[in-house]
VOVEX-520821 format. One line per 4 residues: number of its first residue (from 0); their letters; for each residue x, y, z of N, C-alpha, C, O. Coordinates in steps of 0.1 Angstrom, whole numbers. Layout:
N
NUM = A = X/Y/Z/X/Y/Z/X/Y/Z/X/Y/Z | ...
***
This chain:
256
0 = XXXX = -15/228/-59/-22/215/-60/-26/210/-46/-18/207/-38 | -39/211/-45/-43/208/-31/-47/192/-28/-52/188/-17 | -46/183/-39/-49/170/-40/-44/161/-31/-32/159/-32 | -51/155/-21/-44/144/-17/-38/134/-29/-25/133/-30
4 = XXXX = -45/128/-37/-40/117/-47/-39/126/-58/-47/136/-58 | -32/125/-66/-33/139/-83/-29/120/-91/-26/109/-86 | -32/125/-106/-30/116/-113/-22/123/-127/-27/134/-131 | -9/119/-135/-5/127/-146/-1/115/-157/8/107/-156
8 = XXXX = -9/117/-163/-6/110/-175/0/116/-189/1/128/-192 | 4/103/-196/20/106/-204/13/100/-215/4/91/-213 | 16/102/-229/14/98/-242/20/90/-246/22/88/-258 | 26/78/-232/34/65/-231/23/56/-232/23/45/-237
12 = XXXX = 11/64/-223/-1/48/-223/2/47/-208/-5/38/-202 | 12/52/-199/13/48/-188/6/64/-178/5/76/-182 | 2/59/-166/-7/76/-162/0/73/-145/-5/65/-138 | 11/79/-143/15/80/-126/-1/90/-114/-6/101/-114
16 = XXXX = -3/75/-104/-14/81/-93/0/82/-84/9/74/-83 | -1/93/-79/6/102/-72/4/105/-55/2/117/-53 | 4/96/-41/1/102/-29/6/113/-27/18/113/-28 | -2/127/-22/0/139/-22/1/147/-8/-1/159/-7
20 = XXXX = 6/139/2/4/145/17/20/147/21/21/146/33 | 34/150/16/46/152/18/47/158/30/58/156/37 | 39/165/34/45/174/49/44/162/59/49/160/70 | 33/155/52/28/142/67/37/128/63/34/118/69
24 = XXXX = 47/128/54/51/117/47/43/110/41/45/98/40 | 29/115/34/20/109/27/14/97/36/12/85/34 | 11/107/45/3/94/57/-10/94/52/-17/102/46 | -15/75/56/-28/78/48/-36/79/58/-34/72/68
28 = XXXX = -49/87/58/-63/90/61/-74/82/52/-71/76/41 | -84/84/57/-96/78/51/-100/90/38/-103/85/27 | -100/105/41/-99/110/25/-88/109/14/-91/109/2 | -74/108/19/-66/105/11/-75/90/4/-81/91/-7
32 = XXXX = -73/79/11/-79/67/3/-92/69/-6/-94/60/-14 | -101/76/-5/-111/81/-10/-108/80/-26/-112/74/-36 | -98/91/-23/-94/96/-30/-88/92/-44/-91/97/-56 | -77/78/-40/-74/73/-45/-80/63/-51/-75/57/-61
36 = XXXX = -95/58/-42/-99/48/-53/-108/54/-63/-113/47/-72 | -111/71/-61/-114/78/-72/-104/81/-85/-106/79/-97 | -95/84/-79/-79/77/-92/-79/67/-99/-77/68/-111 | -83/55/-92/-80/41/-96/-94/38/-102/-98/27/-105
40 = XXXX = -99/44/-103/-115/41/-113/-112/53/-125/-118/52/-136 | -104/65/-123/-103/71/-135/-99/62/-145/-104/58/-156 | -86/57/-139/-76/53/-148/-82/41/-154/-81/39/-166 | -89/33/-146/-97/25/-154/-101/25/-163/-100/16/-170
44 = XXXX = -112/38/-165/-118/37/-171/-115/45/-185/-122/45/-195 | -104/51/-184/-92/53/-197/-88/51/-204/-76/50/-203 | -94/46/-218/-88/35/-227/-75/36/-235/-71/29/-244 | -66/55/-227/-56/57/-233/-46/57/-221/-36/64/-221
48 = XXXX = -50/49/-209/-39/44/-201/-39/30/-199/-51/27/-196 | -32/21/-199/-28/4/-201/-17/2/-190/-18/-9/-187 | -9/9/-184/-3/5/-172/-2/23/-163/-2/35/-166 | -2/17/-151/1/26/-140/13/25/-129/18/14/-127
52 = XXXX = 17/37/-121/27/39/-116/23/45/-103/22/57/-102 | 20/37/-91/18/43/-77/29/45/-74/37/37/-73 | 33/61/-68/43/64/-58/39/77/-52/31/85/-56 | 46/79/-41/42/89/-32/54/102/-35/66/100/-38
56 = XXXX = 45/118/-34/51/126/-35/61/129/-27/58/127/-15 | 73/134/-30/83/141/-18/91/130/-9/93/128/3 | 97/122/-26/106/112/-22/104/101/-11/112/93/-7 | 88/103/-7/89/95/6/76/83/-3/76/86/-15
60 = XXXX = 69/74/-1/63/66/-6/50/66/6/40/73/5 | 51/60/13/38/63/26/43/56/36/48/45/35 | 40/66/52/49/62/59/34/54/69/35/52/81 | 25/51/64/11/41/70/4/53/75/6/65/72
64 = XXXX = -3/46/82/-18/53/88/-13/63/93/-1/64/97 | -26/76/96/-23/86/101/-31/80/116/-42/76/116 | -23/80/130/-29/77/137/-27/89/150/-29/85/161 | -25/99/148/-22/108/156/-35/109/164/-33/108/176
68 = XXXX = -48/110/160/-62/114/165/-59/102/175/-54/107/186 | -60/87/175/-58/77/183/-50/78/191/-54/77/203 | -39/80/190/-25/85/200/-33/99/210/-33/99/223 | -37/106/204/-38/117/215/-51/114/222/-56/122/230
72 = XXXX = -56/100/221/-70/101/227/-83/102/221/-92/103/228 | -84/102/208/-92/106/199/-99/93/197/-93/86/190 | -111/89/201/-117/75/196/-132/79/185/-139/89/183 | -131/68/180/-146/63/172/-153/52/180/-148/47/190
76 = XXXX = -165/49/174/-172/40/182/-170/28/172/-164/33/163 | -171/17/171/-172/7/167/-172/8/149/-164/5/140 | -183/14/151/-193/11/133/-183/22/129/-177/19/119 | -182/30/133/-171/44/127/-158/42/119/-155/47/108
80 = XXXX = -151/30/133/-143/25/126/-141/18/115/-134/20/105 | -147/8/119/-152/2/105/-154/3/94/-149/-4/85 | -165/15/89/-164/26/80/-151/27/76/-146/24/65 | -145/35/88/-130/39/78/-119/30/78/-107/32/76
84 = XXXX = -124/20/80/-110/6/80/-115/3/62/-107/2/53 | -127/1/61/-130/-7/50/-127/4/36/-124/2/24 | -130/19/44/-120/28/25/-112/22/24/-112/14/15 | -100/23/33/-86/16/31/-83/1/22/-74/-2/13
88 = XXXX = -96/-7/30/-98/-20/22/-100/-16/9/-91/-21/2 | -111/-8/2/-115/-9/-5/-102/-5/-18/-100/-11/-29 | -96/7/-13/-81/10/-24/-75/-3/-27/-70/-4/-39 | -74/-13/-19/-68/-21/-19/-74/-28/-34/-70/-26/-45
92 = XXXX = -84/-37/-27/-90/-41/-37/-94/-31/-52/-95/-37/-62 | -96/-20/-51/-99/-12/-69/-80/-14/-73/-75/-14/-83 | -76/-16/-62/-60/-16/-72/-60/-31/-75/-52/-33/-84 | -64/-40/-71/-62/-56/-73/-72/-55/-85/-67/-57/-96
96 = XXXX = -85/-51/-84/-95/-53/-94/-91/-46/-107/-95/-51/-117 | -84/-36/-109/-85/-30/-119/-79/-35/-125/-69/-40/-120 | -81/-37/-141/-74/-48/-150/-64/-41/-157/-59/-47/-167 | -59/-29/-153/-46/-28/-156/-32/-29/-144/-33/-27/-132
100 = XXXX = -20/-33/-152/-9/-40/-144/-7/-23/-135/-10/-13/-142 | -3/-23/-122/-2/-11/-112/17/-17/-112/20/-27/-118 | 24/-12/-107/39/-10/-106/39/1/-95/33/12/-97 | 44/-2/-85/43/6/-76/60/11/-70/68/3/-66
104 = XXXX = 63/24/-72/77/30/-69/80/33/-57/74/43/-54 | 88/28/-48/90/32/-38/101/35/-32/110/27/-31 | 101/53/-27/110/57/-22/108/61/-11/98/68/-11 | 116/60/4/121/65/12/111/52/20/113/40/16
108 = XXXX = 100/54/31/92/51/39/82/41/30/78/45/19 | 80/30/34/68/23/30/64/12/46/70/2/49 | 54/17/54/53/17/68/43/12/72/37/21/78 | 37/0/73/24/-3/77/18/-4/65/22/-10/54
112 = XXXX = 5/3/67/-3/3/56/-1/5/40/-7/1/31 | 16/18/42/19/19/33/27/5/27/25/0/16 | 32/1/31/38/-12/27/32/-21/21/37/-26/10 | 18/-25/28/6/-33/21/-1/-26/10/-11/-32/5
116 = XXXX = 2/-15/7/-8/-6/-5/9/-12/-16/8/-20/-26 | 16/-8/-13/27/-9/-25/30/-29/-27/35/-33/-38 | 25/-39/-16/25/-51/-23/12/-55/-29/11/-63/-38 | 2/-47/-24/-12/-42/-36/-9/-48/-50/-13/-57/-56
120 = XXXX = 2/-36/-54/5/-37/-65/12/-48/-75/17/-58/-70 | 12/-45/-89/11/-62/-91/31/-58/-92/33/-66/-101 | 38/-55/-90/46/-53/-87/54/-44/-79/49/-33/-78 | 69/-47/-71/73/-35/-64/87/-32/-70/97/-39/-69
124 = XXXX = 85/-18/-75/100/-15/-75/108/-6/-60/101/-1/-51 | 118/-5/-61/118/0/-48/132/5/-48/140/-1/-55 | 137/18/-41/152/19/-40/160/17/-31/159/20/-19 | 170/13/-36/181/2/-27/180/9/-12/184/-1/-5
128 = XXXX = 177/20/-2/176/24/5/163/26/10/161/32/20 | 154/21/2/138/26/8/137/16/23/144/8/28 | 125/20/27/128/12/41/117/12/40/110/22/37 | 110/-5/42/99/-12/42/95/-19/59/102/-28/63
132 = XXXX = 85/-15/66/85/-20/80/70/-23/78/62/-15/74 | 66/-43/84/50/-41/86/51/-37/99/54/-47/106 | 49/-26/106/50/-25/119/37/-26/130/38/-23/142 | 26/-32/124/14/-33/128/12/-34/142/3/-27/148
136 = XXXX = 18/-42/146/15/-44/163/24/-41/167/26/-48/178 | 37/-31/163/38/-21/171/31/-9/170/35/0/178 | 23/-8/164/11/6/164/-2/-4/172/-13/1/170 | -3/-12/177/-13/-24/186/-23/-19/178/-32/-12/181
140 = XXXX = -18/-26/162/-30/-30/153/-23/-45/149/-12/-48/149 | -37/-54/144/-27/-65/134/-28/-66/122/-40/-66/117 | -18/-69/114/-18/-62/101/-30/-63/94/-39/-72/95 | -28/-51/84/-44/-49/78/-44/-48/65/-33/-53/62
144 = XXXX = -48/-45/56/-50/-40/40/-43/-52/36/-31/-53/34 | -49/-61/35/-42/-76/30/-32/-85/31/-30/-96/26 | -21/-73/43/-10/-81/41/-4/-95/48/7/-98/48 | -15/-102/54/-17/-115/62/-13/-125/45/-6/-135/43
148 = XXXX = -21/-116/38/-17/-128/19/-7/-124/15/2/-131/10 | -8/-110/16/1/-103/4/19/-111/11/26/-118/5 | 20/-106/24/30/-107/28/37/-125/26/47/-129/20 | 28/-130/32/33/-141/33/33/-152/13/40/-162/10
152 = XXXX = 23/-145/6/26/-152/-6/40/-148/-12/45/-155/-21 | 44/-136/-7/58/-129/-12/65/-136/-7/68/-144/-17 | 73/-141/4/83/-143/13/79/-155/23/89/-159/29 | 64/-162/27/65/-174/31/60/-172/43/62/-161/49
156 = XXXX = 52/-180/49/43/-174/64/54/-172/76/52/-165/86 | 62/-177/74/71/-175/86/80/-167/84/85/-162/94 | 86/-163/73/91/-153/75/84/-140/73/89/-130/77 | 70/-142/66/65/-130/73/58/-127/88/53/-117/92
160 = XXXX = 60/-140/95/55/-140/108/68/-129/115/67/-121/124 | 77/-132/111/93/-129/115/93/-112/116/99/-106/125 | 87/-107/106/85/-91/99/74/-87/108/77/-76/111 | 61/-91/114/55/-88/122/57/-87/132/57/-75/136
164 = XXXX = 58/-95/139/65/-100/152/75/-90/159/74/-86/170 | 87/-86/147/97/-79/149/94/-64/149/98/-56/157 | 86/-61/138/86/-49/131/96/-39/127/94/-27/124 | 108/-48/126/121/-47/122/116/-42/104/107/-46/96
168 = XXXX = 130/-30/102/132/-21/88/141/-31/78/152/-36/80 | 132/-33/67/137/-38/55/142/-28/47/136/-17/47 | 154/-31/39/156/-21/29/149/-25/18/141/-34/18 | 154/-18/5/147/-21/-4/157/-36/-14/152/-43/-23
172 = XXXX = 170/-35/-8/177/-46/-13/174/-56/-6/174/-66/-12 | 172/-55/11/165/-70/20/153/-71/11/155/-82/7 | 143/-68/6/131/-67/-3/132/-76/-8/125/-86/-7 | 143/-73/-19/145/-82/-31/149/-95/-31/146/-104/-40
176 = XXXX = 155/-97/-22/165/-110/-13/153/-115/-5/157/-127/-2 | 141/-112/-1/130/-121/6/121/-123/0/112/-130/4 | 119/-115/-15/109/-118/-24/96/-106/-27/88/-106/-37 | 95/-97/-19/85/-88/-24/91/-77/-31/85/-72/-41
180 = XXXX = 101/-72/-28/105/-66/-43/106/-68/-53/116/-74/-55 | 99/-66/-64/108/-67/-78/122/-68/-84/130/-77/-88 | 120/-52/-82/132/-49/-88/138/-37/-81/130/-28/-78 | 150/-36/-77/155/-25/-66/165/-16/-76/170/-21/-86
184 = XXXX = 166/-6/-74/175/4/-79/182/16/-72/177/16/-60 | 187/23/-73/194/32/-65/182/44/-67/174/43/-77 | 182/52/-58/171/61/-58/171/70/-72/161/72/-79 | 182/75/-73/180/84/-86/176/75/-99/173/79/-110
188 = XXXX = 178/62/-94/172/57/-110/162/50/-114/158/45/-124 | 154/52/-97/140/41/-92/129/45/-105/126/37/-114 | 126/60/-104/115/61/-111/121/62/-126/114/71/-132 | 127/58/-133/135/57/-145/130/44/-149/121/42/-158
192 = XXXX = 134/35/-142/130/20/-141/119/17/-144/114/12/-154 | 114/21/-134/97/19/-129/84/26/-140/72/21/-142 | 91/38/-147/88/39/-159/89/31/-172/82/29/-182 | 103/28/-167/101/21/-185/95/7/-185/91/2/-196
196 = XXXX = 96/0/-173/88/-12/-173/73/-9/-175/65/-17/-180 | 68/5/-167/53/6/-172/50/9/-188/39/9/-192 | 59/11/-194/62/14/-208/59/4/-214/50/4/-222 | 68/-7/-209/67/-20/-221/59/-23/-215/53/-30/-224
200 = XXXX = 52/-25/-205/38/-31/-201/29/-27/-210/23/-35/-217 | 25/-14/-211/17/-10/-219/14/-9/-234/7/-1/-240 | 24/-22/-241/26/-16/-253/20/-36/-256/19/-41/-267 | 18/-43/-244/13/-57/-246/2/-57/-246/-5/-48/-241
204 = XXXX = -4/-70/-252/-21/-64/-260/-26/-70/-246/-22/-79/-240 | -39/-60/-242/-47/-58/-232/-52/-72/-229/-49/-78/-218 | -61/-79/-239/-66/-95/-233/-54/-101/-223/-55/-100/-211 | -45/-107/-230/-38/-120/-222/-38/-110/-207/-44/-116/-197
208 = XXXX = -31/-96/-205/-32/-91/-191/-44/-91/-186/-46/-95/-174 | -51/-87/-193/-65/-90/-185/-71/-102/-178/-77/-102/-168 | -67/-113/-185/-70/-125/-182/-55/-126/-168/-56/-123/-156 | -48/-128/-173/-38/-129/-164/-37/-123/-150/-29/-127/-141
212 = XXXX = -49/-111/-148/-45/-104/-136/-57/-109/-129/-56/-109/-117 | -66/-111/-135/-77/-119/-129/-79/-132/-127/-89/-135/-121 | -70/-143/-130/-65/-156/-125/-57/-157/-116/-56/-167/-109 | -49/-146/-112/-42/-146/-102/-51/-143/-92/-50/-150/-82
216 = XXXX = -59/-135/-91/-63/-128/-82/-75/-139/-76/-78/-140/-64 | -80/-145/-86/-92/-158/-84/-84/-169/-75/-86/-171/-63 | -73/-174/-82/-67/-188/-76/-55/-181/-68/-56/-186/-57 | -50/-176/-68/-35/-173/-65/-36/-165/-47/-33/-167/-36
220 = XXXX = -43/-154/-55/-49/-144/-42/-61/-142/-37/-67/-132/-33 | -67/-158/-38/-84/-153/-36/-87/-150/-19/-97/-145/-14 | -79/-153/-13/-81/-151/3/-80/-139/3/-83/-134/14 | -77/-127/-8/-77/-111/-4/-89/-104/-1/-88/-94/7
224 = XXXX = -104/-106/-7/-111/-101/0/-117/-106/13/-122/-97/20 | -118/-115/15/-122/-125/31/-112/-114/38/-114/-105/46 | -99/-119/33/-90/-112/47/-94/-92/50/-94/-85/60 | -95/-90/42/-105/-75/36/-112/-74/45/-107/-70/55
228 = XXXX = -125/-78/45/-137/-79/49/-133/-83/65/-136/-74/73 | -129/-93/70/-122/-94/83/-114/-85/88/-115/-83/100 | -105/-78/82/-96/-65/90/-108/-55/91/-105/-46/99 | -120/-54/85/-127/-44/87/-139/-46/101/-147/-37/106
232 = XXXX = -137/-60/104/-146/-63/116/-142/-64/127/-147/-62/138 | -127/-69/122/-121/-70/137/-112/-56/137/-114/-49/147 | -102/-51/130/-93/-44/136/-100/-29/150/-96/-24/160 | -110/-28/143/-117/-18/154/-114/-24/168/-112/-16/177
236 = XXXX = -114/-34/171/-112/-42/184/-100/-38/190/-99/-38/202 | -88/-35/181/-77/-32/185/-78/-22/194/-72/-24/205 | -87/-9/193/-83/1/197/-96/5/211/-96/15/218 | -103/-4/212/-113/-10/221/-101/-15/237/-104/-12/248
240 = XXXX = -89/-21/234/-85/-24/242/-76/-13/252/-68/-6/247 | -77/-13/264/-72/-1/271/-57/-4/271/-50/6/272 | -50/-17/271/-36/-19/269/-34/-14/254/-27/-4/253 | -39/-19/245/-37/-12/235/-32/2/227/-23/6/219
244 = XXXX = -46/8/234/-46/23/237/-33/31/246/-28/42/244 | -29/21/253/-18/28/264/-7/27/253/-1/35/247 | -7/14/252/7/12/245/6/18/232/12/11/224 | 4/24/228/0/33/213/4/48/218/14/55/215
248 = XXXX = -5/49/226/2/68/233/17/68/237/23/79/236 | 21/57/240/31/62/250/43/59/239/54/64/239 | 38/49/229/52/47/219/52/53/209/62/53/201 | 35/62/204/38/75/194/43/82/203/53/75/207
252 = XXXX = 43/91/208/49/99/217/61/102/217/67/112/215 | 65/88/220/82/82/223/88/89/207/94/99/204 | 84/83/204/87/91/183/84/104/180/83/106/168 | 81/115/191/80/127/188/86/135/187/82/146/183
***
């Protein structure tokens, strides 16, 4: 299976989208995200799936952006970037837009970007060991894929200012205890869980969720595409800066 994202669906009504890059810790790229919002429009459009199950293959969940090209020197021009900041956006949003409930499982790494794709979701389960970091500006980005909302409607602007700032490792039980977890479980029994809650999700009649996930998203989380559309204009700027750039080589590196 050569798929970045694979999708496998179950005669539960529930269809697991799958990140498929394990050798990289399911780092995301702009084709992996492609990818996935090609996923996230299948399932849509599926009138025999009613809940879904994001999690990353090979026990790991996603360990954020693939930034290796940037670390070694590797630049885009402006509009380039932008281009590929805004796929990323865009997963974001087909996972907020799509009118079925997403549950997202997370094991091992959820790292930046990956972290903000799994609060995407309209819930997080997570296991008691998973390790959740926004570590954004320590990669001299500032956070992106929504989590300026996502983060702070979970846990409160200052203490997600606290998570930025720091880019200090949450587990998945600190999670639960600051509010963006759901529901935490021991690893062997994450995706057990995480299943059967997509189970009984799907067996609730489609209107009231329908309605429901789109009032949230109107009143509750309407700052998610502005902040969208803004990570796609500014974050390119990040990497414009030659302090930036330094400090990115020398502390990927340091991690090699």
């Amino acid at each position: 299976m050569n798929e970045l994202v694979y999708i496998e669906k179950h005669d539960t009504g529930v269809a697991e989208i799958v990140l498929n890059n394990p050798a990289r810790k399911n780092a995301m790229g702009a084709p992996m995200m492609r990818e996935l919002c090609a996923a996230v429009l299948e399932v849509q459009d599926d009138d025999e799936v009613r809940a879904i199950v994001l999690r990353g293959e090979g026990g790991c969940f996603c360990s954020g952006g693939d930034l290796s090209g940037v670390a070694s020197g590797g630049r885009k021009s402006v509009e380039e970037s932008r281009d590929s900041i805004s796929v990323f956006g865009r997963a974001v949003s087909y996972i907020q837009n799509c009118e079925k409930p997403f549950v997202a499982a997370v094991e091992g790494y959820a790292m930046g970007g990956g972290f903000s794709l799994a609060l995407a979701c309209d819930m997080v389960y997570a296991a008691d060991e998973a390790i959740f970091s926004s570590n954004f500006l320590h990669v001299a980005l500032a956070p992106e894929m929504g989590a300026m909302v996502f983060l702070s409607q979970a846990c409160g602007v200052y203490k997600a200012k606290e998570l930025w700032y720091s880019g200090r490792r949450v587990t998945g039980l600190e999670g639960f205890d600051l509010g963006f977890v759901s529901v935490h479980a021991p690893a062997a029994e994450l995706m057990e869980k995480a299943m059967e809650s997509a189970e009984k999700i799907a067996t609730l009649p489609r209107t009231p969720l329908r309605i429901m996930k789109r009032i949230v998203n109107t009143h509750v989380l309407s700052e998610v595409p502005a902040v969208l559309a803004a990570d796609a204009q500014d974050s390119p700027l990040c990497f414009l800066s030659e302090e930036g750039l330094a400090y990115l080589a020398e502390n990927f590196m340091k991690k090699k």
